[in-house]
PyMOL Python script that loads the backbone (N, CA, C, O; Angstrom):
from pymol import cmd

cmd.read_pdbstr("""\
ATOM      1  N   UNK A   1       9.742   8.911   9.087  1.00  0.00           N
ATOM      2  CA  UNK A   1      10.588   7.829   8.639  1.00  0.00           C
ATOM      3  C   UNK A   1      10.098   7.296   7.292  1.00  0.00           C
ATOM      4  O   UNK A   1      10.831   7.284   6.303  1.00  0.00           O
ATOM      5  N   UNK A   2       8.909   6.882   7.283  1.00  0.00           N
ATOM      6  CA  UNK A   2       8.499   6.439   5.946  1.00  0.00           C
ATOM      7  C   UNK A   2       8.557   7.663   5.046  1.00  0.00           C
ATOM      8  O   UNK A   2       8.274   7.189   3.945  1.00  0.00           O
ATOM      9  N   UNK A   3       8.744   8.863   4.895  1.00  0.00           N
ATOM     10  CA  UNK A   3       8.696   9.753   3.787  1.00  0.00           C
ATOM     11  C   UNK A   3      10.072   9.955   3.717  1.00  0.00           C
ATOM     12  O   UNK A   3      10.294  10.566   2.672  1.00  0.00           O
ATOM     13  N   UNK A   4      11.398   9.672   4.504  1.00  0.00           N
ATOM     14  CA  UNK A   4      12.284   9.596   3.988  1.00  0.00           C
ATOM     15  C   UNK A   4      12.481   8.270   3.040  1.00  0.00           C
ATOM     16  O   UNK A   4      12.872   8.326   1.874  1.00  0.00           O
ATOM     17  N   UNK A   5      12.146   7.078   3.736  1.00  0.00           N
ATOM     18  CA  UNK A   5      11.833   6.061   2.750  1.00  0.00           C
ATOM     19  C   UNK A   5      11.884   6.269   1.203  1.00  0.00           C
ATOM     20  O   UNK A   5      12.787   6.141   0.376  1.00  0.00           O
ATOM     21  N   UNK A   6      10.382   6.691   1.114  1.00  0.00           N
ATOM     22  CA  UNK A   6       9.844   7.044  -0.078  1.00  0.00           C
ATOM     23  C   UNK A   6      10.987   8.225  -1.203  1.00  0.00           C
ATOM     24  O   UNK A   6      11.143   8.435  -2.406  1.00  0.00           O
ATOM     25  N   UNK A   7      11.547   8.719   0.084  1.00  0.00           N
ATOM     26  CA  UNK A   7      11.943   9.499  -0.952  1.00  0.00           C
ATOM     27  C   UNK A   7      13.540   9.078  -1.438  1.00  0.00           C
ATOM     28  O   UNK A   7      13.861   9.545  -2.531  1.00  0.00           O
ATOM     29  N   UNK A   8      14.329   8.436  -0.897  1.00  0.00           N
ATOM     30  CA  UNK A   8      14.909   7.410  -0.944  1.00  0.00           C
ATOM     31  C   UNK A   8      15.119   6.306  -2.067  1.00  0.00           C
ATOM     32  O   UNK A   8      16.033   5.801  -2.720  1.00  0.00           O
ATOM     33  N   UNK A   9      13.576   6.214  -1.895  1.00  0.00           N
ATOM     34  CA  UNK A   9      13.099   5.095  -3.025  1.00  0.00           C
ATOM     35  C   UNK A   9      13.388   5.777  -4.574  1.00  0.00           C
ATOM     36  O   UNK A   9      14.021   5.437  -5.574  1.00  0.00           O
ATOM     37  N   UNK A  10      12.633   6.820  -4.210  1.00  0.00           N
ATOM     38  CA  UNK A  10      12.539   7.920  -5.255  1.00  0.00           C
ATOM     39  C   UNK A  10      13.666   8.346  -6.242  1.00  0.00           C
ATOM     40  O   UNK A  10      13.467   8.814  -7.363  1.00  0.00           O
ATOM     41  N   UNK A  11      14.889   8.115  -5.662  1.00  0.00           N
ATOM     42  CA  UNK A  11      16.221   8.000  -6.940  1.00  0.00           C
ATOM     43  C   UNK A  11      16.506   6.818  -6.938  1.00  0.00           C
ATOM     44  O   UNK A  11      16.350   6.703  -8.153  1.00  0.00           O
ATOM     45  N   UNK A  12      16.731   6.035  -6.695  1.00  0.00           N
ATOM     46  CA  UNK A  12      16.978   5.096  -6.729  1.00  0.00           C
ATOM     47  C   UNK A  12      15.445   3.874  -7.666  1.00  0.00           C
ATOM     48  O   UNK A  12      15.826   3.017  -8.463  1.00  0.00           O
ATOM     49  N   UNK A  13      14.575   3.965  -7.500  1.00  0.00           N
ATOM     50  CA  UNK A  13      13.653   3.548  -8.505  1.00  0.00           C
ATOM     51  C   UNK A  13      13.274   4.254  -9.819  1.00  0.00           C
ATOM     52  O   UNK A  13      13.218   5.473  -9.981  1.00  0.00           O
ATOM     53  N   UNK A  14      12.943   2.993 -11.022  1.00  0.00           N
ATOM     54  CA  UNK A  14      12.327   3.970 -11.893  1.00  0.00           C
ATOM     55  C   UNK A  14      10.737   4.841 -10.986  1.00  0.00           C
ATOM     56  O   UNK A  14      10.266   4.922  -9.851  1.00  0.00           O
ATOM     57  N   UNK A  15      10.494   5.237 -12.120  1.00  0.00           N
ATOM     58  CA  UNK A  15       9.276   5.970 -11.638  1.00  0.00           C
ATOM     59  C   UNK A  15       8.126   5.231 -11.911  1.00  0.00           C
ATOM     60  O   UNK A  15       7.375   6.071 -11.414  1.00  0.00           O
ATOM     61  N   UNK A  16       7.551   4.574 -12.195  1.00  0.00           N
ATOM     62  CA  UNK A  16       6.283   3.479 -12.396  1.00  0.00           C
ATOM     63  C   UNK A  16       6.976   2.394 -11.085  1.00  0.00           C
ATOM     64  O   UNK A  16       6.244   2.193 -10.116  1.00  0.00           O
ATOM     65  N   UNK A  17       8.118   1.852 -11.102  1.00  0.00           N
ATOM     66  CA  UNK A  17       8.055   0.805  -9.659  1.00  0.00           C
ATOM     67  C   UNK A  17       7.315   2.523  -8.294  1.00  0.00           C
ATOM     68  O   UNK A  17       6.401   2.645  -7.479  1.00  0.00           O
ATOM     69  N   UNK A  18       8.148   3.190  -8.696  1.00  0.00           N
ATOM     70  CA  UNK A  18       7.650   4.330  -7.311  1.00  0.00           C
ATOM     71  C   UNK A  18       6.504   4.817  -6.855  1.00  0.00           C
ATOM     72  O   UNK A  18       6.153   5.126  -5.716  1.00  0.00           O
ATOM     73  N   UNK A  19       5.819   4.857  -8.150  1.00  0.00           N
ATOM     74  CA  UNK A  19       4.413   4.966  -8.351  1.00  0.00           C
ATOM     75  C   UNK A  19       3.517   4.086  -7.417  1.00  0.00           C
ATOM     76  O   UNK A  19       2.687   4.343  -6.545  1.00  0.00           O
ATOM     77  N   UNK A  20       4.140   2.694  -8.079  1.00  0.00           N
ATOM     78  CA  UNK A  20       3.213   1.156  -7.584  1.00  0.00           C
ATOM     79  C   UNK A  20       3.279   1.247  -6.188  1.00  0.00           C
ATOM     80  O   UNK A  20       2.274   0.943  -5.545  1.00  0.00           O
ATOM     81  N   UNK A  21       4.578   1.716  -5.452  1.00  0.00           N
ATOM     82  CA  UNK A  21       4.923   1.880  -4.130  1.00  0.00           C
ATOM     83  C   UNK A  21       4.127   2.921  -3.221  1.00  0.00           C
ATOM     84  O   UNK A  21       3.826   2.644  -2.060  1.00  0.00           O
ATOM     85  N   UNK A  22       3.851   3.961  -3.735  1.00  0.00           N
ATOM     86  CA  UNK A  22       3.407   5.387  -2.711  1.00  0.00           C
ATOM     87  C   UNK A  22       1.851   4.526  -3.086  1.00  0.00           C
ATOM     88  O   UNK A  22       1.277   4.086  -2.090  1.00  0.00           O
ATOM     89  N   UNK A  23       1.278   4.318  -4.229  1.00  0.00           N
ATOM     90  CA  UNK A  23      -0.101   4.039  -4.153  1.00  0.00           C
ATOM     91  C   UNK A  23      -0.381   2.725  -3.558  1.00  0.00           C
ATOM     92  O   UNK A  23      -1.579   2.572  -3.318  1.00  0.00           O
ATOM     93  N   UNK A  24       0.451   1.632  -3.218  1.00  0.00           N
ATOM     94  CA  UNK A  24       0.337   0.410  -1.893  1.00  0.00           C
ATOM     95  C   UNK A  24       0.772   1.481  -0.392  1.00  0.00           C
ATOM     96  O   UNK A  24       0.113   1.226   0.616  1.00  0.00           O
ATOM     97  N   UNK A  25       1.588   2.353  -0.307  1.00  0.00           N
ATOM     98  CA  UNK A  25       1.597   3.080   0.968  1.00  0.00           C
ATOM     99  C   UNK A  25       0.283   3.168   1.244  1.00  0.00           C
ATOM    100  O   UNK A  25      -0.280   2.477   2.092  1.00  0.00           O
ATOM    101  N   UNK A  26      -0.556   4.489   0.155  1.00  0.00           N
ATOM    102  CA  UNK A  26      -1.994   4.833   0.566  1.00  0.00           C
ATOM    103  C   UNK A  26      -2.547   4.087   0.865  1.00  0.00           C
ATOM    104  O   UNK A  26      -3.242   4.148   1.878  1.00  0.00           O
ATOM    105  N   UNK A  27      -2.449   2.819  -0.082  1.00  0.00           N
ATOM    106  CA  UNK A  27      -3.799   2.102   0.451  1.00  0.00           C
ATOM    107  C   UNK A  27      -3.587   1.003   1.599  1.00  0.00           C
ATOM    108  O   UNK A  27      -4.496   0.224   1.885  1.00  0.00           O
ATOM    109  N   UNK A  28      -2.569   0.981   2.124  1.00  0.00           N
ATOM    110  CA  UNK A  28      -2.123   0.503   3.451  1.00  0.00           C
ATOM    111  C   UNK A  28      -2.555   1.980   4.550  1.00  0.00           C
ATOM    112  O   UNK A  28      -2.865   1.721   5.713  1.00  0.00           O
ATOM    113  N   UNK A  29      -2.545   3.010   4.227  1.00  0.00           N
ATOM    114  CA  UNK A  29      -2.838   3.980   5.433  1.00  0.00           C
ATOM    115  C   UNK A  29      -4.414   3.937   5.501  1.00  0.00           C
ATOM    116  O   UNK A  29      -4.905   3.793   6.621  1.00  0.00           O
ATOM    117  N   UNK A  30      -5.287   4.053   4.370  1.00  0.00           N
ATOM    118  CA  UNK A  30      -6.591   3.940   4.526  1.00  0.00           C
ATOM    119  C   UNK A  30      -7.169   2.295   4.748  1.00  0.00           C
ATOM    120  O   UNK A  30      -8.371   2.118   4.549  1.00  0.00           O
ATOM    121  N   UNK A  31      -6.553   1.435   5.044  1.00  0.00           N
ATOM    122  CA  UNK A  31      -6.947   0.152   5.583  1.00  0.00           C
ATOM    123  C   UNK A  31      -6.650   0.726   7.098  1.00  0.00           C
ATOM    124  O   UNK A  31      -7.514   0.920   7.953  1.00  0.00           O
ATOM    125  N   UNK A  32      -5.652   0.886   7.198  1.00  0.00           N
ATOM    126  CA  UNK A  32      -5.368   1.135   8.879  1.00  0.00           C
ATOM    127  C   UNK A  32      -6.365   2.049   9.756  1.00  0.00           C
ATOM    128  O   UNK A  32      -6.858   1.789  10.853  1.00  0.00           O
ATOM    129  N   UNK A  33      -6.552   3.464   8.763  1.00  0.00           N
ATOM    130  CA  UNK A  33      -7.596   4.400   9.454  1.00  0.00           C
ATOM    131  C   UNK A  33      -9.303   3.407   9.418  1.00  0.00           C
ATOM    132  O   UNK A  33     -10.018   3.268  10.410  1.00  0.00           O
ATOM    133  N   UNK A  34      -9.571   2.916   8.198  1.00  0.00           N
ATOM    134  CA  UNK A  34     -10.647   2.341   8.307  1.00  0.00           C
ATOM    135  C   UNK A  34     -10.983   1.558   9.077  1.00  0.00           C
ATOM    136  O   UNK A  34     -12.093   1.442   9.596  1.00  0.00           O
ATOM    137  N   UNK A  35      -9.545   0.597   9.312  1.00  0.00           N
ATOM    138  CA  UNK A  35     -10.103  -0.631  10.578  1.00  0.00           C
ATOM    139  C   UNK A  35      -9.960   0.018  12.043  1.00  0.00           C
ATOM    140  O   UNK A  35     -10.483  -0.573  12.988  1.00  0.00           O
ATOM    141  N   UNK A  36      -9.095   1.510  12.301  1.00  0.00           N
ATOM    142  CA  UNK A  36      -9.147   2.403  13.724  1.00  0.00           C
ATOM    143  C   UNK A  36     -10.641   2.746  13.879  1.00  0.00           C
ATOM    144  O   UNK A  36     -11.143   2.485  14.972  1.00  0.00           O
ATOM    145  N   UNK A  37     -11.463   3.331  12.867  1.00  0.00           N
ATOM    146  CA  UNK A  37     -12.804   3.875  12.614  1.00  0.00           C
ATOM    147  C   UNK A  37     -13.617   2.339  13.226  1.00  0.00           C
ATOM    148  O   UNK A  37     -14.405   2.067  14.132  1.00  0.00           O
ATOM    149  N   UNK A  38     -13.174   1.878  12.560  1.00  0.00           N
ATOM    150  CA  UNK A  38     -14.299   0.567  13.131  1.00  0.00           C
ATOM    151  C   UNK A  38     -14.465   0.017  14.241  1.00  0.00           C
ATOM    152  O   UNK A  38     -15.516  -0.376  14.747  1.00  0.00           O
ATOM    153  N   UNK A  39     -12.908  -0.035  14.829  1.00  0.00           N
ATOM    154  CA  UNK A  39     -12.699  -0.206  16.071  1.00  0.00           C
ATOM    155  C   UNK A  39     -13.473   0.336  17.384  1.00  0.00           C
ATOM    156  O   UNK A  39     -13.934  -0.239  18.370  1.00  0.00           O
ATOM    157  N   UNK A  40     -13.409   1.918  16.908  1.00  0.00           N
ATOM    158  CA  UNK A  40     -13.715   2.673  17.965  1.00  0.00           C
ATOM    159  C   UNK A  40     -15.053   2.845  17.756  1.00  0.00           C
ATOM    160  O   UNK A  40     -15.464   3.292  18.827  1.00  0.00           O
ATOM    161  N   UNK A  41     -16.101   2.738  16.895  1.00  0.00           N
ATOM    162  CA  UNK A  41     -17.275   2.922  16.326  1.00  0.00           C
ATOM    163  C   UNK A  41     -18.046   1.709  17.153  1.00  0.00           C
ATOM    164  O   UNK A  41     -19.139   1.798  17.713  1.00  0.00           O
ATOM    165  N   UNK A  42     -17.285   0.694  17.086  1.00  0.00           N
ATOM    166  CA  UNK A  42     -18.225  -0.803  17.224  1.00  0.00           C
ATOM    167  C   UNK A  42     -18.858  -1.306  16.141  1.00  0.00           C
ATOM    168  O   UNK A  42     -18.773  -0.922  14.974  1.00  0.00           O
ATOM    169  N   UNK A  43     -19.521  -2.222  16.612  1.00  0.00           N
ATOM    170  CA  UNK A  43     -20.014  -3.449  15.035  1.00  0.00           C
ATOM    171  C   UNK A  43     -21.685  -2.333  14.955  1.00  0.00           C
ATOM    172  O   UNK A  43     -22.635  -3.067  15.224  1.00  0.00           O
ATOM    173  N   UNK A  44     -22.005  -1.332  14.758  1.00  0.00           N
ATOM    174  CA  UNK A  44     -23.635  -1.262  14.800  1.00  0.00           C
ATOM    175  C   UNK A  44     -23.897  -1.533  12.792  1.00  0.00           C
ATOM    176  O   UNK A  44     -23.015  -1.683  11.947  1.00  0.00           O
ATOM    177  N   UNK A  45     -25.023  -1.514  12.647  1.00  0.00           N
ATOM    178  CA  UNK A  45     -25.587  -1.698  11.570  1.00  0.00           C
ATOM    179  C   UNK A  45     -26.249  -0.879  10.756  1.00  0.00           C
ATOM    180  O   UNK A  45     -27.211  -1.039  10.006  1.00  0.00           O
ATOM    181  N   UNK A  46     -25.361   0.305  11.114  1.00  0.00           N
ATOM    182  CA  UNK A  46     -25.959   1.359  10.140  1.00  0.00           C
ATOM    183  C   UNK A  46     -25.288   1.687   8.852  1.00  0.00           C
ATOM    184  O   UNK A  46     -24.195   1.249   8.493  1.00  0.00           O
ATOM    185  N   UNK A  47     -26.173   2.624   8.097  1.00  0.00           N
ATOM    186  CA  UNK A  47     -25.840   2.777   6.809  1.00  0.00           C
ATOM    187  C   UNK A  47     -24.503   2.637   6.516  1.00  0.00           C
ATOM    188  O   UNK A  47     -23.932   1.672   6.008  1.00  0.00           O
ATOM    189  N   UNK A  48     -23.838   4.220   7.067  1.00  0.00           N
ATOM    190  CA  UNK A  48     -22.706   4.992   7.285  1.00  0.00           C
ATOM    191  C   UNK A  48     -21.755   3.027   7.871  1.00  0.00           C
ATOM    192  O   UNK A  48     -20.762   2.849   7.166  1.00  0.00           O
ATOM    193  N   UNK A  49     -21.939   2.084   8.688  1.00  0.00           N
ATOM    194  CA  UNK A  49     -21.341   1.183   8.421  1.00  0.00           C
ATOM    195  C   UNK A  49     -21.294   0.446   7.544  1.00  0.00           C
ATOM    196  O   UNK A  49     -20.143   0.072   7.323  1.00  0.00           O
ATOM    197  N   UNK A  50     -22.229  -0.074   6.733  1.00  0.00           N
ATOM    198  CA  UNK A  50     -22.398  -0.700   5.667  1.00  0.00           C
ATOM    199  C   UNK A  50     -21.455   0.052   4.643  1.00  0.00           C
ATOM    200  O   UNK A  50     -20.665  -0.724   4.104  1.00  0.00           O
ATOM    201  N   UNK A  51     -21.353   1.241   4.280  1.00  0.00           N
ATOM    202  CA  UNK A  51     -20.453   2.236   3.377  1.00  0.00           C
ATOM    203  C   UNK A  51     -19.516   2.220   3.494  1.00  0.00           C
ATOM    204  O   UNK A  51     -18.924   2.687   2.521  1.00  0.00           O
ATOM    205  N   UNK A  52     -18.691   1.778   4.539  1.00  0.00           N
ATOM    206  CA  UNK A  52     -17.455   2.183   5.341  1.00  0.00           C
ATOM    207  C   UNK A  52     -16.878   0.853   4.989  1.00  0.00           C
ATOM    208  O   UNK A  52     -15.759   0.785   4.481  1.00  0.00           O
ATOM    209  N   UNK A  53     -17.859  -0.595   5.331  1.00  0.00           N
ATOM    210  CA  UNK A  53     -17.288  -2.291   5.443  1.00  0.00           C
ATOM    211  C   UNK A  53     -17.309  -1.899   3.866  1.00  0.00           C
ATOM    212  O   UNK A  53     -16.145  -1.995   3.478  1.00  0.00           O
ATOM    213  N   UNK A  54     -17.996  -1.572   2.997  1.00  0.00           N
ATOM    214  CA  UNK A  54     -17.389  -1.836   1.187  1.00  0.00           C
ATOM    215  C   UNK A  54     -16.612  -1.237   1.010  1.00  0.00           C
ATOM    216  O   UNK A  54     -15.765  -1.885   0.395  1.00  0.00           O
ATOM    217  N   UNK A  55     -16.219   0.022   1.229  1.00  0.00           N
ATOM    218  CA  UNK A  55     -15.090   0.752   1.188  1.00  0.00           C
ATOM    219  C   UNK A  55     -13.570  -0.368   1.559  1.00  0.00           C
ATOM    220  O   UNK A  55     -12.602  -0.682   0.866  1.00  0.00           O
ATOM    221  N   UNK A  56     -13.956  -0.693   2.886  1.00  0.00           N
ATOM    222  CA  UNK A  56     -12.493  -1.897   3.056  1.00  0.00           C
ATOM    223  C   UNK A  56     -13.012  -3.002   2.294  1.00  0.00           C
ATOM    224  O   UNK A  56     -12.048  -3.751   2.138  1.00  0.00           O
ATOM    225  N   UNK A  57     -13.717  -3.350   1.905  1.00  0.00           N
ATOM    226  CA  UNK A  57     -14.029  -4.654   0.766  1.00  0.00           C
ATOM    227  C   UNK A  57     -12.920  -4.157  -0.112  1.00  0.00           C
ATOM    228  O   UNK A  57     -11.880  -4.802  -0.243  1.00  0.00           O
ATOM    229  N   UNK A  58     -13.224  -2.550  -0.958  1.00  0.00           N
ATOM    230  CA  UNK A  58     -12.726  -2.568  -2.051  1.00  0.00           C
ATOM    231  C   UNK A  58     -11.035  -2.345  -2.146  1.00  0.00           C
ATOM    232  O   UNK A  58     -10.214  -2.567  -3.036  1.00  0.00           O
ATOM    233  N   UNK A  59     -10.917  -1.629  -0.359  1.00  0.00           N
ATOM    234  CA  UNK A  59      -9.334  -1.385  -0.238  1.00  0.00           C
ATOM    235  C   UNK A  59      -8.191  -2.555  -0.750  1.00  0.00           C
ATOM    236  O   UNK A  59      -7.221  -2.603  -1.505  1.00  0.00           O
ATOM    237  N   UNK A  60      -9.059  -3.596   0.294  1.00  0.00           N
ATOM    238  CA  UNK A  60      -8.871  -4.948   0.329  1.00  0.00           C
ATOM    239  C   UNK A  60      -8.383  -5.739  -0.656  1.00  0.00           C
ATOM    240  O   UNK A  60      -7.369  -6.434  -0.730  1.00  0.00           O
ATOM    241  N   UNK A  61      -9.202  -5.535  -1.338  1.00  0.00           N
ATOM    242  CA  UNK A  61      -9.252  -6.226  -2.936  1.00  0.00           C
ATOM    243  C   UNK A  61      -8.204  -5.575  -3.284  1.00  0.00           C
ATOM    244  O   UNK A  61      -7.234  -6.304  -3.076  1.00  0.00           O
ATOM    245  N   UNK A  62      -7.851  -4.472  -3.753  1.00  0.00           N
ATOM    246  CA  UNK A  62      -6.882  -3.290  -4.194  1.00  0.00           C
ATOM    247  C   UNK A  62      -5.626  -3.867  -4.105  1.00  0.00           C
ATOM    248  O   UNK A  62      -4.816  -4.241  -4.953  1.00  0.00           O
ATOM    249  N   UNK A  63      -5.643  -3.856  -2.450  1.00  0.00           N
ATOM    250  CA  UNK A  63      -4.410  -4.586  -2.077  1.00  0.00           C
ATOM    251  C   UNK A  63      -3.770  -6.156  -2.109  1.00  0.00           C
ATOM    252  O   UNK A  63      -2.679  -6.724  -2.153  1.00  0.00           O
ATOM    253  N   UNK A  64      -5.094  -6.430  -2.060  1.00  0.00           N
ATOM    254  CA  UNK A  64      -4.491  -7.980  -3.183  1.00  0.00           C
ATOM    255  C   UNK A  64      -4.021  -7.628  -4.299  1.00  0.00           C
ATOM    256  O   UNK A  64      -2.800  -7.721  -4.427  1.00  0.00           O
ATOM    257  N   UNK A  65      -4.639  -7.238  -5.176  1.00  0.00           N
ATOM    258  CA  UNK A  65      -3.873  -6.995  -6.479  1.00  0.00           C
ATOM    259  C   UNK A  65      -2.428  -6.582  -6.627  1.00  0.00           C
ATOM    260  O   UNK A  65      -1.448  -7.259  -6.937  1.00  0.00           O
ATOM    261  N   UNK A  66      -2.497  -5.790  -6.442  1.00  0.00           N
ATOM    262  CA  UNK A  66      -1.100  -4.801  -6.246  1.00  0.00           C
ATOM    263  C   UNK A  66       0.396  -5.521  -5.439  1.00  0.00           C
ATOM    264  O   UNK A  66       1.620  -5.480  -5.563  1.00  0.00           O
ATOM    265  N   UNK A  67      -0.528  -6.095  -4.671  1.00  0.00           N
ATOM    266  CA  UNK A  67       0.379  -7.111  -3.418  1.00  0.00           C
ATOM    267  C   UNK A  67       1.315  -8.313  -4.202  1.00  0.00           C
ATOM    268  O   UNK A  67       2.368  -8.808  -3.801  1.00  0.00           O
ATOM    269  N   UNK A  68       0.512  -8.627  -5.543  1.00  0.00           N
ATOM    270  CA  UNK A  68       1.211  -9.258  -6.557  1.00  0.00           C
ATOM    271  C   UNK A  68       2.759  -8.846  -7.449  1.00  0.00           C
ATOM    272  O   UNK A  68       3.826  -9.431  -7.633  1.00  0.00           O
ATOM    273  N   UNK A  69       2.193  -7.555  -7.835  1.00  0.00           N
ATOM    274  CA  UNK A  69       3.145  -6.600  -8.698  1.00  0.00           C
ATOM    275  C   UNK A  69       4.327  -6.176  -7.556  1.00  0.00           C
ATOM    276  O   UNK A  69       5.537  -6.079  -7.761  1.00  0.00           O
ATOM    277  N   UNK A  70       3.720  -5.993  -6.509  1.00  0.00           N
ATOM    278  CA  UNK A  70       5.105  -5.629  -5.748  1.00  0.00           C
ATOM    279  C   UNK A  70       5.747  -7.046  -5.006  1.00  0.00           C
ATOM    280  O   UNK A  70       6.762  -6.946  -4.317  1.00  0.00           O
ATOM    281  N   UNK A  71       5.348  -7.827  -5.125  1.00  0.00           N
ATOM    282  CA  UNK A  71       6.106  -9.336  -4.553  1.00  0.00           C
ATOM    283  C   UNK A  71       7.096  -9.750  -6.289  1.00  0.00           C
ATOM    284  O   UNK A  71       8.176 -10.335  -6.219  1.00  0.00           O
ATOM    285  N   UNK A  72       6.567  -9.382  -7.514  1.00  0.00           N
ATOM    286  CA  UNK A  72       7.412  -9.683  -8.275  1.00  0.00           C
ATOM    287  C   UNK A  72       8.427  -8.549  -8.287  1.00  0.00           C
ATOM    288  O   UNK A  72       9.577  -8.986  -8.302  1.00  0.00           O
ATOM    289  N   UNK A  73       8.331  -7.057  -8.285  1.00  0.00           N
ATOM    290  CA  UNK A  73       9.345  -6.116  -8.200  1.00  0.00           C
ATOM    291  C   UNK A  73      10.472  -6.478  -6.951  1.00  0.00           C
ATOM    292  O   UNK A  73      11.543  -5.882  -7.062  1.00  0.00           O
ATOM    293  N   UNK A  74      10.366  -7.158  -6.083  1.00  0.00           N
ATOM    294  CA  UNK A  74      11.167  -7.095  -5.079  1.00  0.00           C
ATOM    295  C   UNK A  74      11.959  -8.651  -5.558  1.00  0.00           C
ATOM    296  O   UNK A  74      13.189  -8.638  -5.586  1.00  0.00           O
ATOM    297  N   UNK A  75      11.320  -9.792  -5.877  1.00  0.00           N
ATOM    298  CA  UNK A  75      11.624 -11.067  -6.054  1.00  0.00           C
ATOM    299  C   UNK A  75      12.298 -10.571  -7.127  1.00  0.00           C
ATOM    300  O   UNK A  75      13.476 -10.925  -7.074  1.00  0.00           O
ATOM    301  N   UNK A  76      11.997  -9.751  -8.292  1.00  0.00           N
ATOM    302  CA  UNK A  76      12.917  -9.829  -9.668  1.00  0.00           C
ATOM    303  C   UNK A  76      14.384  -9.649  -9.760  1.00  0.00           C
ATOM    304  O   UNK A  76      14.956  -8.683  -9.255  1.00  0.00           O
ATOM    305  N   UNK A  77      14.950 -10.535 -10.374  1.00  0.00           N
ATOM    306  CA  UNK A  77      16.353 -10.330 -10.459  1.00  0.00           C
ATOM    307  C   UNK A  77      17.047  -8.696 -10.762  1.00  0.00           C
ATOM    308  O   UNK A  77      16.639  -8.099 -11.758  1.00  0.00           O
ATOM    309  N   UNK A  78      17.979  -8.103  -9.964  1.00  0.00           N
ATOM    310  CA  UNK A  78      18.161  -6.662 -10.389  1.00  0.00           C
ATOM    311  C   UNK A  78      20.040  -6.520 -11.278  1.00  0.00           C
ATOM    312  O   UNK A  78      21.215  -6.820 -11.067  1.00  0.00           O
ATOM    313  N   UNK A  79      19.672  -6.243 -11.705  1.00  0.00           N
ATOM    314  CA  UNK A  79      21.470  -6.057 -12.009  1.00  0.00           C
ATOM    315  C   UNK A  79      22.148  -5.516 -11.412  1.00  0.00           C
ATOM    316  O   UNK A  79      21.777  -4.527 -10.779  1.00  0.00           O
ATOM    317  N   UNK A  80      23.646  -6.052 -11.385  1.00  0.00           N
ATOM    318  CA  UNK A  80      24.796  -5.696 -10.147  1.00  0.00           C
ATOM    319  C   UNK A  80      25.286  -4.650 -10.290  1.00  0.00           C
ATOM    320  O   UNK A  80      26.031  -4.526 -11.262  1.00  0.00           O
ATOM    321  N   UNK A  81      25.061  -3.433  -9.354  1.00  0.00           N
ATOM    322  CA  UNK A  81      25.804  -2.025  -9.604  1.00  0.00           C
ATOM    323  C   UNK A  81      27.105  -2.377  -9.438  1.00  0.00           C
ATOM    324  O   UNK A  81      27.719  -3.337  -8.974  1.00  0.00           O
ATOM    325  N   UNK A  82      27.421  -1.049 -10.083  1.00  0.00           N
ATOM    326  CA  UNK A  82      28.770  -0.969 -10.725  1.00  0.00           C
ATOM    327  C   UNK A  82      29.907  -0.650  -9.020  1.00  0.00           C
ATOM    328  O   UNK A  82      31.031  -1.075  -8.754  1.00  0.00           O
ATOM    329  N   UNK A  83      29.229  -0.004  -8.435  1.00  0.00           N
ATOM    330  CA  UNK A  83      30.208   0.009  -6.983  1.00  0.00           C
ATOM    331  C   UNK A  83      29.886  -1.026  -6.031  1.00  0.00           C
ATOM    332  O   UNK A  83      29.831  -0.725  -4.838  1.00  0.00           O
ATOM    333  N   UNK A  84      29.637  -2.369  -6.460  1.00  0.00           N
ATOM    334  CA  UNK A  84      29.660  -3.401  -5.689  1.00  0.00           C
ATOM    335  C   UNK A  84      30.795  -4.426  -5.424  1.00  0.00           C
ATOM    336  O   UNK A  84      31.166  -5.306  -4.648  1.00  0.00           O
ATOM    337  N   UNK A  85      31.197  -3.571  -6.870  1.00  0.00           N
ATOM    338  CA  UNK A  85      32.688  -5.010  -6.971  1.00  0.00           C
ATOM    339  C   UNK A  85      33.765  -4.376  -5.900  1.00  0.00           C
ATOM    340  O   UNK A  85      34.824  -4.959  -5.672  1.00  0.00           O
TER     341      UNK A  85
END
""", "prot")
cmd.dss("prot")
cmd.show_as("cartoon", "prot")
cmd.util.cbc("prot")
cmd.orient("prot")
């Protein structure tokens, strides 16, 4: 479902909004696998965890950013296609 989405998106967007989109997908799929990994791992205190919690530090962060650019692409005013009237 989501890769019809995307692809969907894909004529219908320029290509830099599409861009901004598949690379917030990724980094919404590697938040999800990272916090499954953690889940099933438990809280221990090893290295390999410590590597893993900065890794979602930095996803994290990522996705704040980005979370910006795509709240203005969706909020921005779009112009009225022509088969609406």
């Amino acid at each position: 479902m989501t890769l019809t989405f995307l692809c969907f998106v894909l004529f219908f967007t320029p290509q830099d909004q599409h861009s901004l989109l598949v690379k917030y997908q990724g980094l919404v799929v590697k938040q999800l696998i990272s916090q499954t990994k953690k889940t099933e791992q438990g809280d221990g205190d090893t290295t390999d965890n410590l590597e893993e919690e900065e890794g979602a530090d930095t996803i994290q962060k990522e996705l704040q950013e980005i979370t910006t650019s795509i709240k203005d692409l969706v909020l921005r005013p779009r112009k009225s296609s022509v088969t609406e009237e």
